[in-house]
C-alpha atoms as one frame of an Amber mdcrd trajectory, in Angstrom:
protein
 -13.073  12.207   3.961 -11.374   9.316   4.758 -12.622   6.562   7.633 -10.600
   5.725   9.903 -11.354   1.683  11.210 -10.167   0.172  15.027  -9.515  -2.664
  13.378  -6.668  -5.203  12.921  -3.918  -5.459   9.904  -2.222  -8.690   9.548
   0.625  -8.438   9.449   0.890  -4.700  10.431   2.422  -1.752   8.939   5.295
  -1.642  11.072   6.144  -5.673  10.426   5.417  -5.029   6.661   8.203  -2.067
   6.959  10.288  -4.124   9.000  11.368  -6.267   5.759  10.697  -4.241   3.350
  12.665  -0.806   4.818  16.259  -2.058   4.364  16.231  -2.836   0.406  15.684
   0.621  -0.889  18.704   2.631  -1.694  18.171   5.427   0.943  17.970   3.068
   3.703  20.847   3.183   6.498  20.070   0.227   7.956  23.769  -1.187   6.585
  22.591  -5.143   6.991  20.559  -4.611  10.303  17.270  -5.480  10.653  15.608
  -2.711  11.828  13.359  -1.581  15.309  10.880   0.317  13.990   8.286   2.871
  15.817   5.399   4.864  14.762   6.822   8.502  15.135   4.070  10.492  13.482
   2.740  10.871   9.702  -0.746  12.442   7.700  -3.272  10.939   5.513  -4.586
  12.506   2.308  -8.518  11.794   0.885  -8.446  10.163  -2.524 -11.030  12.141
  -4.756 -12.456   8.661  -6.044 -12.453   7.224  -2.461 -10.506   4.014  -3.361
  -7.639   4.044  -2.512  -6.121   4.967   1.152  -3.021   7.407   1.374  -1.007
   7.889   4.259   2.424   9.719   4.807   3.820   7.528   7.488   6.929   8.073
   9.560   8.744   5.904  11.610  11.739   5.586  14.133  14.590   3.274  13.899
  16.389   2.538  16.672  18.404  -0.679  15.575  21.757   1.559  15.602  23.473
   3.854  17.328  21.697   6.660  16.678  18.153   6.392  15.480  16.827   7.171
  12.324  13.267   8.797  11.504  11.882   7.721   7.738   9.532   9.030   5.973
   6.910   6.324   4.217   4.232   6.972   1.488   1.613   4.541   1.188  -0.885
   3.605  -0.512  -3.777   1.077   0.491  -5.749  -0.901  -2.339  -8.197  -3.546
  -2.506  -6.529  -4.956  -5.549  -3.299  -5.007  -7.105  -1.931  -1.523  -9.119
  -1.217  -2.575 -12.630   2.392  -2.496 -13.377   3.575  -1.757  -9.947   4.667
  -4.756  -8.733   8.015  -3.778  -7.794   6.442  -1.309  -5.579   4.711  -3.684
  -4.232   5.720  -3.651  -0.155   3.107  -6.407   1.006  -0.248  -7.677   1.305
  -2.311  -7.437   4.270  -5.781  -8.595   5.402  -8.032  -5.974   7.469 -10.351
  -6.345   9.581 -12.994  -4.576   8.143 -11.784  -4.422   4.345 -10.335  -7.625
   3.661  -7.307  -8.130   1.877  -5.110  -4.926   1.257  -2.189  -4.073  -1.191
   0.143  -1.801   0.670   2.205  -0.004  -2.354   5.305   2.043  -2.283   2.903
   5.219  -2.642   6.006   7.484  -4.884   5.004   4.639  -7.504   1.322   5.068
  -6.602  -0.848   7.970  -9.581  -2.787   8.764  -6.762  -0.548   9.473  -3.806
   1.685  11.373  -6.311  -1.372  13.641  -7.828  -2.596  14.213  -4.268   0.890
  15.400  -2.790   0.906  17.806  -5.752  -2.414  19.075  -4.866  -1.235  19.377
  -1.322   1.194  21.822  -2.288  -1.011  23.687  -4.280  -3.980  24.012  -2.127
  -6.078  21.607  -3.725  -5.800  18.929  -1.041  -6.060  19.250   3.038  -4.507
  17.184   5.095  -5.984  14.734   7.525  -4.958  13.740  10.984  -3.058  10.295
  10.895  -5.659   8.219  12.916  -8.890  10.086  13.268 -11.382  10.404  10.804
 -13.304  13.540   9.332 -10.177  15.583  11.198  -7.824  18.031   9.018  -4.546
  18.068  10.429  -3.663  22.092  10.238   0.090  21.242  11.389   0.732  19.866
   7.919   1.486  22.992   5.353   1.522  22.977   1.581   3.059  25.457  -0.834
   3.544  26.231  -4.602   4.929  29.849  -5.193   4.772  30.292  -9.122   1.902
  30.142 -11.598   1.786  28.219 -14.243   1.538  23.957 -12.710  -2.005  22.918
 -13.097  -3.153  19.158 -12.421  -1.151  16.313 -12.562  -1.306  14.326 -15.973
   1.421  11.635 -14.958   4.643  10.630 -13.887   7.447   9.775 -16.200  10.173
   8.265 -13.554  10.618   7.217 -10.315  14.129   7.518  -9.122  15.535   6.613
  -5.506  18.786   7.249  -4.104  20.892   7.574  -0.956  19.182  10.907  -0.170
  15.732   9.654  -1.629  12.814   9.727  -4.028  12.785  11.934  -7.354   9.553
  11.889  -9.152   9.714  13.433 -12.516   6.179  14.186 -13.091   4.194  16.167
 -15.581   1.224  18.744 -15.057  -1.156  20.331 -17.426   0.374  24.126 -17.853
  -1.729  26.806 -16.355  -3.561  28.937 -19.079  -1.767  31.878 -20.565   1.455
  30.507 -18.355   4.511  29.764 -20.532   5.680  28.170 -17.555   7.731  24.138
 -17.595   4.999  21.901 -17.471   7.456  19.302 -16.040   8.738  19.005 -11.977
  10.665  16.841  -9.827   9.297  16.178  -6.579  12.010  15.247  -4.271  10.388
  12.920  -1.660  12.560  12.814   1.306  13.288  10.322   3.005  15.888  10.299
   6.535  13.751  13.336   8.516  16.190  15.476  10.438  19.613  14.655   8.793
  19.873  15.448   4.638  15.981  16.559   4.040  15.799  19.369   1.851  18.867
  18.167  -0.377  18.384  19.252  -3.742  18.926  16.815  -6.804  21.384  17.581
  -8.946  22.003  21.067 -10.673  18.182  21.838  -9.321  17.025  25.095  -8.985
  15.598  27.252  -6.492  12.681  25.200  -5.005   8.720  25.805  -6.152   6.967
  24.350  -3.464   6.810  21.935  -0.056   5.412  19.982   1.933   6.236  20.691
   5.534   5.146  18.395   9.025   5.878  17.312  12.110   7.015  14.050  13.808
   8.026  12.839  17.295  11.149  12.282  18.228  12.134   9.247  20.420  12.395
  11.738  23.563   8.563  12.917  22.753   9.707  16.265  21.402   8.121  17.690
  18.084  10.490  18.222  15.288   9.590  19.741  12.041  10.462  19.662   8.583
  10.339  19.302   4.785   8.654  15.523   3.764   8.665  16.672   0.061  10.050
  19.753  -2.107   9.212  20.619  -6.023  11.288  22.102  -8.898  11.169  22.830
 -12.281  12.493  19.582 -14.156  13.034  22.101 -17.375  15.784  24.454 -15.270
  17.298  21.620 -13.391  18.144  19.483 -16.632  19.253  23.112 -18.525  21.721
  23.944 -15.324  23.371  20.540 -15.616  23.444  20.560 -19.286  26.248  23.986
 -19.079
């Protein structure tokens, strides 16, 4: 399981996010800079124990209303090949030196991980303790027929947030799609749980819980699967 170090990040997460945050498509910053907050979030173990994954969310209150965001990251000691433009900024740590904090929807690992999450091959970890499953975060995958992840063929964000078109090795005997779409939302509390296009009904989730800026608990979907195969044949008729 994943350590967790009381250490220092320089610059931190939040001032990395800060500048990176209003460039992506889904942001709603509309040409503010934003005033972010830590508002809750999970970590996931990497099998290989390389690379760190966290599922960070954060509060901005720049506008009139604020706005809670869900973040994937990733954490490496050197640079992903071919990922530069998910690149969100380097950092040096305390205890591990320079980090590479990635985009993690771009990220093989993050994305094979959240699968497994949903599946039940992958248990959740508290945010900022180590050794410590966090039993608040739920995973679920209905049908048959998904096994592993084998890769991701497109990354695609929008206003509502991130599709990941991703692959898995079919189940045995299962004549099953061996392609999904993992919709990775984004704005917590407002559109998550849209649907792409023509989708069907959904496979399997990821559900949490974050803090809202009164200290209440809200809950809700930070990621939702469907079959790529019945999506594409819906919007094809």
């Amino acid at each position: 399981m994943a350590v967790i170090h009381r250490t220092t990040l320089t610059p931190n997460k939040l001032e990395l996010l800060s500048t990176w945050l209003p460039t992506q498509p889904w942001s709603r910053c509309e040409g503010r800079e934003p005033v972010l907050a830590k508002a809750g979030g999970f970590r996931l173990d990497d099998p290989e124990a390389a690379v760190g994954i966290e599922f960070m969310v954060v509060t901005d209150s720049s506008g009139d209303q604020p706005l809670t965001y869900h973040v994937p990251l990733t954490y490496r000691g050197a640079p992903l090949d071919g990922a530069g433009q998910a690149l969100i900024g380097t950092a040096e740590h305390g205890v591990l030196g320079r980090r590479w904090v990635y985009d993690g929807t771009h990220d093989p690992v993050l994305v094979a991980q959240l699968l497994a999450l949903m599946t039940g091959g992958a248990e959740p970890q508290a945010q900022s303790l180590s050794d410590t499953p966090d039993p608040t975060v739920t995973g679920h995958f209905a049908p048959a027929g998904h096994g592993p992840l084998t890769g991701t063929t497109a990354v695609t964000n929008g206003p509502h947030g991130t599709d990941l078109l991703v692959r898995t090795s079919a189940a045995v005997g299962s004549a099953a799609s061996a392609d999904l779409t993992i919709r990775v939302n984004r704005v917590l509390g407002s559109d998550a749980g849209d649907a792409p296009a023509s989708a069907a009904e959904p496979l399997g989730h990821v559900t949490a819980n974050w803090l809202l800026p009164d200290g209440t608990t809200a809950r809700g979907l930070f990621a939702v699967a469907y079959d790529a195969a019945r999506a594409d044949s819906d919007q094809a008729r």
